[in-house]
Steps between C-alpha positions, in 0.01 A plus 500: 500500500250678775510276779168404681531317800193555646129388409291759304189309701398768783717808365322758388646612161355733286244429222701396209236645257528838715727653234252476198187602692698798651636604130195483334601175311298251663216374220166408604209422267359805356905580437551266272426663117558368141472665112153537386363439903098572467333630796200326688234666726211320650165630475320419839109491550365779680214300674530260826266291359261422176566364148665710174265555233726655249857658466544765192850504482458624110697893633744342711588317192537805260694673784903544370738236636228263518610126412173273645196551749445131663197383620322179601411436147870566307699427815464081409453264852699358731582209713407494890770384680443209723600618882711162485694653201583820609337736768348819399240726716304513206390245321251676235729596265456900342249593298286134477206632458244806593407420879660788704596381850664771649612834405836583311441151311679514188273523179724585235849605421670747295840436330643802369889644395500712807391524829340789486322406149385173700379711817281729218313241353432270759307839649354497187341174523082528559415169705141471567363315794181333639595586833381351857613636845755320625588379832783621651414524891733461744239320747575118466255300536576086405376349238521125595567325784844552735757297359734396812875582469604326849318361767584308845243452828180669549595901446159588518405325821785560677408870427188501607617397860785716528553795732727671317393609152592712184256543221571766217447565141843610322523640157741568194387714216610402132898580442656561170836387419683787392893408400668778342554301209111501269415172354662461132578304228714498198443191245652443242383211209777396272257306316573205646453553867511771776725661721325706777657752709291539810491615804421231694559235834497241344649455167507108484118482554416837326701251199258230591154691467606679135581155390146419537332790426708569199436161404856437409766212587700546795812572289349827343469734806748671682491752775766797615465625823871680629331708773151605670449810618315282804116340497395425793346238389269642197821360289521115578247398266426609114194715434297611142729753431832235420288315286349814329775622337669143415193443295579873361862431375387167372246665326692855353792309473674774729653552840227639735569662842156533683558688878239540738403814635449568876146532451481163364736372777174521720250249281703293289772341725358375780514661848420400907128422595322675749488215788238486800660273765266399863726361745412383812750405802472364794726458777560399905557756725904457490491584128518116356261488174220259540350539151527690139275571265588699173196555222610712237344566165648680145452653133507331218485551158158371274668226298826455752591379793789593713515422881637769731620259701451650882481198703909407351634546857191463713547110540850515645590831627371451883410181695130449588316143499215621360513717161297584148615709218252529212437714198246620283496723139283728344526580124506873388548678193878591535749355340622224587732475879840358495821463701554751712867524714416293782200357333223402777749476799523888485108561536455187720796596763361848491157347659682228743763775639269711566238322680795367724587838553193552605458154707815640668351846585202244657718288720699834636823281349800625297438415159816355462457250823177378325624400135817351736219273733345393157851371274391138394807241521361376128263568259187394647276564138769284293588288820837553391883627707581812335815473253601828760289761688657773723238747535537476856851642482388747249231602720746531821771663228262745388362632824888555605580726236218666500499566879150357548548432892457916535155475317224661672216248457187815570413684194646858435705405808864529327630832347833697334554802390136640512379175321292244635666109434318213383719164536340199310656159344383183328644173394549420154540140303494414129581116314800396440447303144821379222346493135718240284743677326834463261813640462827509320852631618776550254895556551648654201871582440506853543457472869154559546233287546063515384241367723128505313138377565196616297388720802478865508606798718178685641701743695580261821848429400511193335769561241722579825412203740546288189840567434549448926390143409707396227775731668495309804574135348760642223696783789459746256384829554132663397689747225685173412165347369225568201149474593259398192142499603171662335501296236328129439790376259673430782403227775162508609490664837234624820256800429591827766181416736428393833855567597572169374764626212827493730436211683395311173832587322759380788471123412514526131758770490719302770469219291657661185759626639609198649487286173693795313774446741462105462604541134766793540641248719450167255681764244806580767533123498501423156726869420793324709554858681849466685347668805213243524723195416342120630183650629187378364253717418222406783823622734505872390311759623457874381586785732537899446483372134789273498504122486723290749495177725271439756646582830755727282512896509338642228869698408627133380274499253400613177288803353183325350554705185849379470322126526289610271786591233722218598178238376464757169109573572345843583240391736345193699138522615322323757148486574268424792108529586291418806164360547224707689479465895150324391679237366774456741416263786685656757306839435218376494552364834521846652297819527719758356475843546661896597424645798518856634408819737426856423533753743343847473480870572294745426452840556180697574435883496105532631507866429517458150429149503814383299616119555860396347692161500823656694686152585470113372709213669469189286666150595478236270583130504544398118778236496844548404502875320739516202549845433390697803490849303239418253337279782482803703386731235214224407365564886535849479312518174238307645446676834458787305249360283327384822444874606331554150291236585426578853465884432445527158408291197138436363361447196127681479306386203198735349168307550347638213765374189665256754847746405805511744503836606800609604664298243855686511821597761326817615150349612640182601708575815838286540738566725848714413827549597295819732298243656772193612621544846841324655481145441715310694513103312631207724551105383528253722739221265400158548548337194213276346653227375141296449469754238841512320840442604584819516217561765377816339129596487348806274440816659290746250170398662558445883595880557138632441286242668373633806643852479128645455413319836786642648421851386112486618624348862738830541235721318261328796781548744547883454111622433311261646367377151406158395550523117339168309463644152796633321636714457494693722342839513514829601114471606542199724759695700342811525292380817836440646600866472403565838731219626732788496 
């Protein structure tokens, strides 16, 4: 037998699902395919804004491979789900009635044998509209009253009488999510209930919502979800399309695979709103904040609501007596917003970093000294100790590697190579939250062992860290151990959001594993196994995969296979689940959260004006990491994403039809592998035990909050530029040209 004497908690092992996605044999949803599998293709309105007045659908119909046309008056109605039931970001379901809201709302749907047939005839299809201009500016303007987030002291007086004082506008354009992976779904209606293969963060709650809509017992829906080609967010709660072509296999009484396009990627699953953020600052001379105030406003959908949340870190993130963060929305015709990675702490740390880079740049201080003058020993919005916050040492970590003491604070000061050097960091947070989860952990007799939890893999490594887990209670090693997620037949378990999956599954998972080993040891004692002779069962323990005394070495023990054969059963199971850090008092005592610093470099050629992201230090305090090489490439990932955001992404929408213009990968600017620059990713370890015994906090989100910030202050640093509206342009540098 392999021995393991180590933990598998902290070593950085390989994905253990590399091997399919590297062959080609990973499945994800629009893989899946069965006999007589009809196509689906939505037809989407072509107006921002109006009512339809009629549909002829009577060519698409007569058009060869052609199986059904659905619209609002064949399609039947469904359910809303109640937001206690399940979440969606949608609540209207598809096709309801003849109000058009925003453009690319679906109106109909084709079902056809092929694709291609499908693609034909939903082109075919004649929709006629009373249409209205829509609104789609990206000038926000409330419409109600602020609604206060956070608020302690006077802000407003106190910053009134200050010396000292910042006062800027930031803004965020509209982002799109753009995984690799498009938006699909394969259902399949046996005639007696469903089984959906989706791509999707959340199967147990996409389970919950098709329940409802579909109108079915719990019993009758099931959903398949073995990998995700990544979200981003746009993927943790169900949208029309799912239910769409459920309805259509209940209906034809076939499979039916419906796959987005990229075009539809841009207007019918969700994306970032455009954000205006004021924040105001005001400080003593010797860089101690006196007062905050942060007023930010977003887009929202006609009949929706989502909050981009920007104020998530204001409250906590600095000390100051006297502080106000409040929001406002403005509805829009665009469809409707939704999670975006780093939802609201992304924008909101992109408007506090950089007005303290700019507070900084006020004083004449090193922005490093001032966030280090302004750590708070607790959380002075909650009025809570923090379960663990080192940003101070990630702040102090940072600026060593890096080599931020040899920063030149003037602009265009610092150069290399011909280039001029722009040096700029931020801090970063984001919450630290454990959903309730369940798990179950079997031994069986051919040596290996199973862990699974109805969660799902959305690219961060989850099948890998899980097998760590169970690995680290049974001393067996990751290609020792099955992982079953993806699908809700198995124990319900945490959606992939928030960065809350990881941390969620360590109690559960822990849990199992234990109580499998409680009965392979109740069977040792009944078996009568020489080698375990008068010990009872609560005195054995399970190391490197062999049972023995407590206090024994594992060696005078027994294989837990052989245990298994010598009690003649195949397998023992244990289970475990956790409750939610809302319902655990200790939690709930605490203020729980990831901290972090970016440092930056950038490059910047005035003759020809070209600006690059060259170098990226990031330091991040998330708890105990489990698997530092997916934790790693989660940072990286997300610093790169950053750039996009900083330099990059924006989602322009035409005023006229209320249409996302540049609605695919060659108008909408990401970053690539051509744009990343060296990333150099640091954790501090201090495990978080408030959070799980394990200590270990999730990591997708923390790596891109404040990178934009961090960007702008080099960008500022190297041309002189204040940038407040991303992205960034070439036209807000060209005055800088001359900086040369």
């Amino acid at each position: 037998m392999t021995q393991h004497t180590e933990s598998p908690i902290g070593a950085g092992h390989i994905r253990v699902e590399g091997p399919l996605k590297v062959t080609g044999r990973a499945r994800y949803a629009a893989d899946h395919g069965f006999p007589d599998m009809l196509h689906a293709v939505p037809v989407c309105a072509t107006v921002g804004k109006g009512r339809i007045v009629d549909i002829e659908a009577g060519v698409a119909r007569g058009m060869p491979g052609v199986r059904k046309v659905y619209t609002r008056e064949n399609i039947g109605r469904f359910p809303r789900v109640e937001e206690s039931t399940a979440k969606l970001d949608e609540y209207r379901p598809p096709m309801e009635d003849d109000e058009i809201r925003y453009y690319g709302q679906y109106v109909a749907l084709v079902v056809a044998d092929t694709l291609e047939q499908a693609m034909a005839a939903a082109a075919a299809v004649a929709v006629e509209y009373e249409a209205q201009t829509p609104d789609v500016s990206m000038d926000l303007a409330a419409d109600d009253e602020p609604r206060v987030d956070t608020e302690r002291g006077d802000a407003a007086a106190e910053f009134d009488r200050a010396a000292i004082r910042i006062d800027h506008t930031y803004t965020t354009p509209p982002e799109t999510n753009n995984p690799l992976e498009m938006h699909a779904t394969v259902a399949v209606h046996d005639g007696r209930g469903y089984t959906l293969y989706e791509s999707t963060q959340g199967i147990v709650n996409h389970k919950a919502a098709m329940v409802r809509m579909l109108d079915v017992p719990d019993d009758r829906v099931r959903i398949v979800t073995e990998h995700v080609g990544s979200g981003f967010g746009s993927k943790l709660w169900p949208w029309g399309h799912s239910l769409l072509a459920a309805a259509a296999a209940r209906d034809l009484g076939r499979p039916v695979k419906l796959v987005l396009s990229r075009r539809m990627m841009f207007h019918n699953v969700g994306h970032r709103s455009n954000t205006s953020q004021r924040v105001r600052l005001s400080a003593t001379r010797d860089g101690r904040l006196t007062s905050l105030r942060h007023d930010y406003l977003f887009h929202v959908a006609m009949d929706e609501y989502h909050k981009e949340n920007c104020g998530e870190a204001t409250g906590f993130l600095y000390s100051t007596p006297n502080l106000r963060a409040a929001y406002g929305s403005a509805r829009r015709n665009i469809a409707p917003t939704t999670s975006m990675r780093g939802p609201g702490a992304v924008p909101g740390l992109y408007a506090i970093e950089s007005a303290m880079d700019e507070l900084a740049i006020e004083l004449g201080m090193d922005p490093v000294e001032l966030r280090l003058r302004n750590e708070p020993e607790r959380d002075e919005a909650a009025g809570l100790p923090f379960s663990s916050r080192h940003l101070r040492e990630c702040l102090l970590q940072g600026a060593e590697r890096f080599g931020w003491a040899r920063r030149d604070p003037r602009v265009g000061s610092m150069r290399r190579d011909g280039l001029v050097l722009g040096w700029g960091m931020a801090a970063c947070s984001w919450m630290a939250v454990r959903l309730k989860a369940q798990a179950s952990v079997t031994l069986r007799a051919d040596g290996t062992a199973r862990v699974a939890s109805a969660t799902q893999d959305i690219g961060t490594g989850t099948y890998t860290v899980m097998a760590q887990m169970a690995g680290s209670v049974l001393g067996l090693p990751p290609d020792r151990i099955e992982v079953a997620l993806g699908d809700t037949s198995l124990p319900p378990g945490p959606t992939s959001g928030g960065s809350m999956a990881t941390g969620s599954l360590v109690p559960a998972v822990l849990a199992a594993a234990r109580e499998a080993v409680r009965q392979l040891a109740a069977c040792a004692a009944r078996a009568g196994i020489p080698q375990l002779a008068n010990l009872a069962a609560e005195d054995l323990r399970l190391t490197d995969g062999r049972l023995h005394g407590e206090g024994r070495p594992p060696s005078s023990g027994v294989s837990f296979q052989d245990v298994l054969r010598a009690a003649g059963i195949g397998q023992v199971e244990g289970h475990g689940q956790s409750q939610g850090s809302d319902a655990d008092p200790q939690a709930r005592r605490h203020s729980m959260h990831s901290f972090g610093a970016h440092f930056v470099e950038v490059t910047w050629e005035p003759a020809i004006a070209r600006l690059r992201v060259t170098r990226v230090v990031t330091v991040i305090d998330a708890g105990r990491i489990i698997n530092p090489r997916t934790g790693r490439n989660q940072i990286e990932g997300a610093v790169v994403m950053g750039l996009g955001m900083a330099l990059l992404e924006e989602t322009s929408y035409d005023p006229r039809q209320g249409a996302p213009i540049n609605s695919n990968l060659a108008d909408y600017m990401v970053a690539t592998h051509a744009d990343a620059p060296d990333i150099d990713v640091h954790f501090v370890e201090h495990p978080d035990t408030v959070l799980n015994e394990l200590g270990a906090r999730g990591i997708g989100e923390i790596g891109l909050a404040g990178v934009a910030a961090a960007i702008t202050s080099a960008v500022h640093h190297a041309t002189g530029v204040r940038v407040r509206d991303l992205p960034v342009k070439i036209e807000a540098l060209l005055e800088a040209r001359s900086a040369g």
